[in-house]
N, C-alpha and C positions, 0 to 999 in steps of 0.2 A: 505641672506634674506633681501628684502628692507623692508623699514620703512611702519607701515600703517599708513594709515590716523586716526588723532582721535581728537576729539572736548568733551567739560565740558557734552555733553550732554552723550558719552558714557559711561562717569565715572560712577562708585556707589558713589554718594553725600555722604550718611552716612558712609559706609566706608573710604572716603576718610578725614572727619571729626574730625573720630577716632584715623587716621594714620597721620593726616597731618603733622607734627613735619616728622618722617621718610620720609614719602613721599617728601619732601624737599631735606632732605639730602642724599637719594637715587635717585632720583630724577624718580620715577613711580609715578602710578595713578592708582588705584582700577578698574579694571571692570566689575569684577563680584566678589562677596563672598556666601558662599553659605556651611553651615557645614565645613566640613574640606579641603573646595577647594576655592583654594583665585585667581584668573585671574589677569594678572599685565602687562598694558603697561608701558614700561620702556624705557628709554633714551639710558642705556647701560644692554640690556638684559643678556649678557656674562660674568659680573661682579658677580662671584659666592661670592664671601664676602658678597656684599650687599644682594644678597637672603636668605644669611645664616642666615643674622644677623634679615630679613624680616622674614624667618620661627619661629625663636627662638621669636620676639615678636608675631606674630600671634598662635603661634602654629598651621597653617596649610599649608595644600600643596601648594605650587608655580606652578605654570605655567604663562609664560611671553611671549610678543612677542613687539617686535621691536618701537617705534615710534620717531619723531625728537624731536632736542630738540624748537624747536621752536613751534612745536604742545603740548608739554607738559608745556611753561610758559604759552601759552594760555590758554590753556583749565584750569591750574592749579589757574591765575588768576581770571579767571569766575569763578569758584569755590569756591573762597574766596569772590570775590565782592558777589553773593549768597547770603553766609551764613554772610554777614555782616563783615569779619574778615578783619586784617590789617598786616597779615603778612610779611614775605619778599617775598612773591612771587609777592605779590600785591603792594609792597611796591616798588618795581621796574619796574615794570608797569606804575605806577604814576608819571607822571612829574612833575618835581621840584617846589616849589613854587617861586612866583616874587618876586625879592627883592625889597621893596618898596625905594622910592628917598628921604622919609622921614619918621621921628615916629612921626610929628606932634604934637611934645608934648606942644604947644603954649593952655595954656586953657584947659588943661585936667587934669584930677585926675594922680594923682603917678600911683597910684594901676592899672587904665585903661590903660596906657603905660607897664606896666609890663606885664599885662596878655597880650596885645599882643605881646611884645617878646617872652615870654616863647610860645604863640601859634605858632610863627614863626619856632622857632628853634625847636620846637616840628615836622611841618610838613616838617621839610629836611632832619630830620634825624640826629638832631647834638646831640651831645653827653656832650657839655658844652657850655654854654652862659658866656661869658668874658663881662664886665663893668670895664674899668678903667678909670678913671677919670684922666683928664689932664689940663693945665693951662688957656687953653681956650672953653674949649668941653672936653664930655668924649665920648674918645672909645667905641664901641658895638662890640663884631667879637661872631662868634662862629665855634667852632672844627665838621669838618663833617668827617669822616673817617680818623680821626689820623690829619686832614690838616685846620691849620686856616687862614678863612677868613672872612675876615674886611666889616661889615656893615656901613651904615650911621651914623655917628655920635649923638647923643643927644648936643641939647645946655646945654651950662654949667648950664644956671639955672635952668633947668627941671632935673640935677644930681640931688641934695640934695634931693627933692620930690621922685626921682625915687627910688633912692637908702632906703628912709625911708619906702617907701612902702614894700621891698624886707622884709628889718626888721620885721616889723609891722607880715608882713604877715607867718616870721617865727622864731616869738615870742624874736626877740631881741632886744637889746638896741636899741630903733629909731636915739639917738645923736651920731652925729662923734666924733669917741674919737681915742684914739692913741693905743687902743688894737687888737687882734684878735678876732673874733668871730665866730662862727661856727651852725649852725640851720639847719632846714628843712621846706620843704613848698611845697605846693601842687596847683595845678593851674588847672581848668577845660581846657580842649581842645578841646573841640566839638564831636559830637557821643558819648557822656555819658561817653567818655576817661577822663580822669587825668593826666597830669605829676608831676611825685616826683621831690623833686628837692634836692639835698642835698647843702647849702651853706656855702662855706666859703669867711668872706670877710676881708682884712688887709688894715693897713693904710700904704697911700705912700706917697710922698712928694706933688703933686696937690690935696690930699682929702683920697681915699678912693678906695680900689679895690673888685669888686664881681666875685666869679668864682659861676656859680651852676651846678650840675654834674645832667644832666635827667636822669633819671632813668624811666622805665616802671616795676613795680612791679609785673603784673599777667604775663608779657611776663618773667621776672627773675624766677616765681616759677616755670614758663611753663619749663624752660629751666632743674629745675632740676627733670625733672621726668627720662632723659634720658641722659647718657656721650655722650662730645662734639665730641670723636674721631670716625674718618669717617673710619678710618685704623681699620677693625675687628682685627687683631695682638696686635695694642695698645691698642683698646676697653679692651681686655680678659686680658692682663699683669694688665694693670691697677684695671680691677676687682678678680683677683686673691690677688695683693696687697691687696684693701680693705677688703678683705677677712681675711686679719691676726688680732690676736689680737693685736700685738704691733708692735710698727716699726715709723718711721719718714717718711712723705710724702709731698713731696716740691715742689711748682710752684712757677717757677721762672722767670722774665722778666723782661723789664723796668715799669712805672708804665703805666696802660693805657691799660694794654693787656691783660683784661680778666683773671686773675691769683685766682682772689677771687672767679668768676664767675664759673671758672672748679673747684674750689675744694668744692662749695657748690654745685656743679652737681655730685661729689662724696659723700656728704655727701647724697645727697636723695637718695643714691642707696643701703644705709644702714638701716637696721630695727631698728625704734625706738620704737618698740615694746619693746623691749628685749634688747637697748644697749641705755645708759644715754651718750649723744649726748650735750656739750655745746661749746660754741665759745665765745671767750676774744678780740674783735676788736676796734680799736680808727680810726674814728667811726664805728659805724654795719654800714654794704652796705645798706643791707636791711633785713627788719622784716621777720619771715621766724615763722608761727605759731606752728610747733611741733618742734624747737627747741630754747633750750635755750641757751639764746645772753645778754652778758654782755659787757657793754659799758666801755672802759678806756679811760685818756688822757683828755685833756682839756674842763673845764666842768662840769668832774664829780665829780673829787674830789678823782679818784682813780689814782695810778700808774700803770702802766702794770705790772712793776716786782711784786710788792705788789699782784695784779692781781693775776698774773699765781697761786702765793702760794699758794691763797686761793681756786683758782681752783682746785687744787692739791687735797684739802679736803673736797669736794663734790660727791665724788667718781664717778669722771666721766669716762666712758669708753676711749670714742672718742673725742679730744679737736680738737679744730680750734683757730687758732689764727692767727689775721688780718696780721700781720710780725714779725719776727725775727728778731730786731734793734741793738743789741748788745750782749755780753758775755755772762751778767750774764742771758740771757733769751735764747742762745744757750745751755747755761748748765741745765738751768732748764730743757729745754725742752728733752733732751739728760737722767736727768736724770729721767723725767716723762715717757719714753719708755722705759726704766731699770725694772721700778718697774709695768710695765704692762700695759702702754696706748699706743694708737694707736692715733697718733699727726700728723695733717695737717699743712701746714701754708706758707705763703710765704716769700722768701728772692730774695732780688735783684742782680741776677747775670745777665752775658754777658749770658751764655747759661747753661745748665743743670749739663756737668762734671764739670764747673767751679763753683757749689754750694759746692762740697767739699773742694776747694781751701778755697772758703769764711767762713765754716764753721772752718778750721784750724784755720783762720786769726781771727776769735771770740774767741778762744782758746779753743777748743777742742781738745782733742789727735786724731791721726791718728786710733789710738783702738776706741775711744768712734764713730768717724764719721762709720768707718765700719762696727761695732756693731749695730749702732741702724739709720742709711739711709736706709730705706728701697727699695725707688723711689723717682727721679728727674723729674717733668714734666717742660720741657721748652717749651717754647709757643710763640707766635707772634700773630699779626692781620693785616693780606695783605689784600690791598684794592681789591677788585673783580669786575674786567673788567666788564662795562655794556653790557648785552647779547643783547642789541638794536643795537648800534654802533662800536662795538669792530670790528677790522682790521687785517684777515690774512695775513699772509707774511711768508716769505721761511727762516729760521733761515742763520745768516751770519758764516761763517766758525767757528768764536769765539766764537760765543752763540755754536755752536756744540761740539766744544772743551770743551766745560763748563760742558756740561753735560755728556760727556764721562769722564772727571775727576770723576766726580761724582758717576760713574758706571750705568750710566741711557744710553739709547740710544736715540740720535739727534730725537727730534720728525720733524715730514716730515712738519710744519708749525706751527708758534707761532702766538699768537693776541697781536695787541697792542689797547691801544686806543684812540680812537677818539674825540667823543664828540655827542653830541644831547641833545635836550629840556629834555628829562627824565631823563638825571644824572646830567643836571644843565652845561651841556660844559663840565664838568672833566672827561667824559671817564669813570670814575669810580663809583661805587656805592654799599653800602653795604661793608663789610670785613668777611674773610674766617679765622678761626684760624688752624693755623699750629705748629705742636709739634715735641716735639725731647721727646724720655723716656729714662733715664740712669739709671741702676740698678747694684748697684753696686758686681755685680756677685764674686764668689772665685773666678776666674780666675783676678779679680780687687782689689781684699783684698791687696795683696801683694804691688801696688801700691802705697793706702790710706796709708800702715806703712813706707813707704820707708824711708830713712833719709841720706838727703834730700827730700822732697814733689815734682813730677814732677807734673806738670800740664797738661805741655801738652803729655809728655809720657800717662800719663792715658787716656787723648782726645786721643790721636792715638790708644793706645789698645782698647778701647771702639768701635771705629769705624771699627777697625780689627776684632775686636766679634761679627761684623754686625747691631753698632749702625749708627743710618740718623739722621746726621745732621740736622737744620732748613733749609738751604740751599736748601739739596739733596730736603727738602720734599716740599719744597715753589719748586720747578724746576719740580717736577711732578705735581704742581697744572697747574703752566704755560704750559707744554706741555698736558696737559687736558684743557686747555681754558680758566680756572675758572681766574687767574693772569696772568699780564703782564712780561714779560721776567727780564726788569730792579725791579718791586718788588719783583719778587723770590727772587732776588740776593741782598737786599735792607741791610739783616741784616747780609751775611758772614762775619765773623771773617779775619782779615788780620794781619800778613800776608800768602794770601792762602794757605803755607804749614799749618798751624794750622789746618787747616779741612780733611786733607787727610794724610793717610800713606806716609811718607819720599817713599818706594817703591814705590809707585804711582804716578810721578810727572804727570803733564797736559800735555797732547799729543799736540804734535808738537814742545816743547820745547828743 
């Protein structure tokens, strides 16, 4: 059946209003609702997961029929410009903004110089505004999808003004001093928006360093009304997990990839009607109004370990805490799932089976890790090909190799990309999260006690019990369009036997 034609005009606007969040990440468009009958032009009609997952939020019947995907950004973007919104559909739509040749800071206020950076880096999508100061000028760059890059410089003597405005404006010390500091501050951005900003700034040998991490607050609470995973398989492990009383639940990555961000998307899919809900982080991400968030670390005047204990005696159900830094807060935590709490949190591993190695290395016994890990979520954020510019090509012998190791089949063409005015020349735009879930099933107990500790014996049995790799799952993004070939492959483990069965070597070898 070919594709029909369809435009923002045959959508149900309200409907699609309601769903927009899914509607994204299924990637349909409402066309009719009506009692218990919902109509769905859909990208990939045949995608019985995605309908399932469509039914269970709607509660009603499906019927779908075919459309491209390029009639579905359209239509999908008029329907955000519309309704006034700034989503990522719309958000890819929009071309890049110009990088100006200068910040003109010659005769201007601090404060006016800053709110147009933060405005800047606000409309491109960056994720951190860098200020470092140098012997002659300071530095401006900011991070847009994991990748920085370098603006114009400010003159040296428009730093000090610039940098005290940053202060000023979030409530710190305005003098350069030789300490660290750490704040928050908020900045108007045009259409009644805001960006948060959270800062932290340290001294370095030319003056002074600022990093500030944007943040969008209603788009963070947006994100937890629903789990980030696309895989309905991983959706339902994961909400059966939160489902128990007690147990340890860990994301894990480098910093930067979203790890705080899925596990308060887990926390909203819990009733806080009924389950006393707190979180111990240095600093909170973000304010989050039905639950309680308790600040540690520099500042406040608390320790985390101090922290956790006192947390301990507030009879909370469900704890969060921002990481797992050493021993004596593995063991607490280890022993807070003993006595009946159900504990989130993050640790920084390579990838998901390798959280138990880490948790050994804090000093846990191999009984306490088995006993109370419940689930390992490891995660990444692969940049996502711009659907303007992106470039089919017929995979090379070794990209098909690749994915036959993998136990996937050679898709019949991969995208690479390009470039164009709307993702700024990088081809890229936007990033897609990808996960790996490790659970450490009986058939894995035996492992955890072993003595010796294998690590990668456990990675191999895991993956022989039908666990995917970040790899395998960034390789199905690529042969679905969404990622480029080389960032599927950005984050495998080397050397490549680590990811695959000894029996399974990569064909053709």
């Amino acid at each position: 059946m070919g594709c029909v034609p369809f435009t923002a005009a045959d959508a149900d606007a309200a409907a699609y209003a309601e769903l927009r969040e899914a509607c994204r990440r299924h990637r349909f468009l409402p066309s009719f609702r009506e009692g218990l009958l919902l109509d769905l032009a859909m990208v990939s009609p045949g995608d019985e997961g995605a309908v399932a997952a469509i039914r269970r939020l709607t509660h009603q019947e499906v019927r779908r029929f075919p459309i491209s995907r390029e009639d579905f950004e359209r239509a999908a973007a008029e329907l955000d410009a519309a309704a006034g919104e700034g989503g990522p559909a719309l958000e890819e739509a929009a071309p890049a903004p110009a990088c100006p040749e200068s910040w003109g800071c010659h005769g201007r206020p601090g404060r006016e110089v800053a709110a147009e950076l933060v405005r800047f880096a606000h409309a491109c999508g960056a994720s951190d505004l860098l200020l470092d100061e140098q012997e002659r000028w300071m530095d401006v760059a900011v991070k847009i999808d994991g990748r920085k890059e370098i603006l114009p410089p400010v003159e040296k003597s428009a730093a000090g003004p610039l940098l005290r405005a940053f202060k000023e404006i979030a409530g710190l010390s305005a003098r350069e001093s030789p300490r660290w500091q750490s704040g928050a501050a908020s900045f108007p951005v045009g259409g009644g928006g805001r960006a948060e900003l959270r800062i932290e700034i340290a001294p370095t040998v030319h003056g002074e360093s600022l990093a500030a991490r944007l943040q969008d607050r209603a788009a963070q609470l947006g994100r937890m009304r629903g789990l980030p995973f696309a895989d309905p398989a991983q959706r339902e492990l994961v909400r059966a997990c939160l489902g128990r009383s007690q147990g340890l639940i860990l994301a894990t990555g480098p910093t930067g990839q979203g790890k705080t961000s899925t596990l308060y998307a887990c926390l909203g899919q819990l009733d806080r009607s009924v389950l006393n809900i707190r979180t111990l982080e240095d600093p909170v991400e973000f304010p989050v109004p039905w639950i309680t968030q308790i600040p540690v670390g520099a500042g406040t005047g608390r320790a985390f370990g101090e922290g956790l204990k006192s947390l301990l005696r507030q009879a909370p159900d469900v704890i969060l805490l921002g990481e797992i830094r050493d021993g004596p807060a593995a063991r607490t935590c280890a022993e807070a799932v003993e006595t009946g709490h159900l504990v989130l949190a993050t640790l920084h591993t390579r990838d998901a089976p390798g959280a138990a190695a880490r948790l050994l290395d804090l000093g846990l016994s191999g009984r306490q890790v088995a006993s109370s890990l419940l689930l390992v979520i490891g995660q990444r954020l692969l940049r996502r090909l711009c659907p303007r510019c992106r470039r089919a090509a017929e995979p090379t012998a070794g990209e098909a190799r690749h994915f036959e190791r993998h136990r996937l089949a050679p898709p019949a063409r991969l995208f690479r990309p390009a470039g164009c005015p709307e993702c700024g020349g990088r081809g890229e735009r936007g990033r897609i999260p990808v996960f790996e879930l490790f659970q450490p099933a009986e058939a894995l107990e035996d492992l955890l006690l072993a003595e010796p500790f294998e690590e990668r014996a456990l990675r191999r049995a895991w993956i022989a019990a039908g666990g995917s790799p970040l790899v395998r799952e960034g390789l199905r993004l690529a042969a679905a369009g969404e990622v480029a070939y080389a960032e599927a492959g950005r984050h495998e483990r080397l050397p490549e036997g680590c990811f695959y069965p000894p029996h399974a070597p990569p064909a053709g070898r």
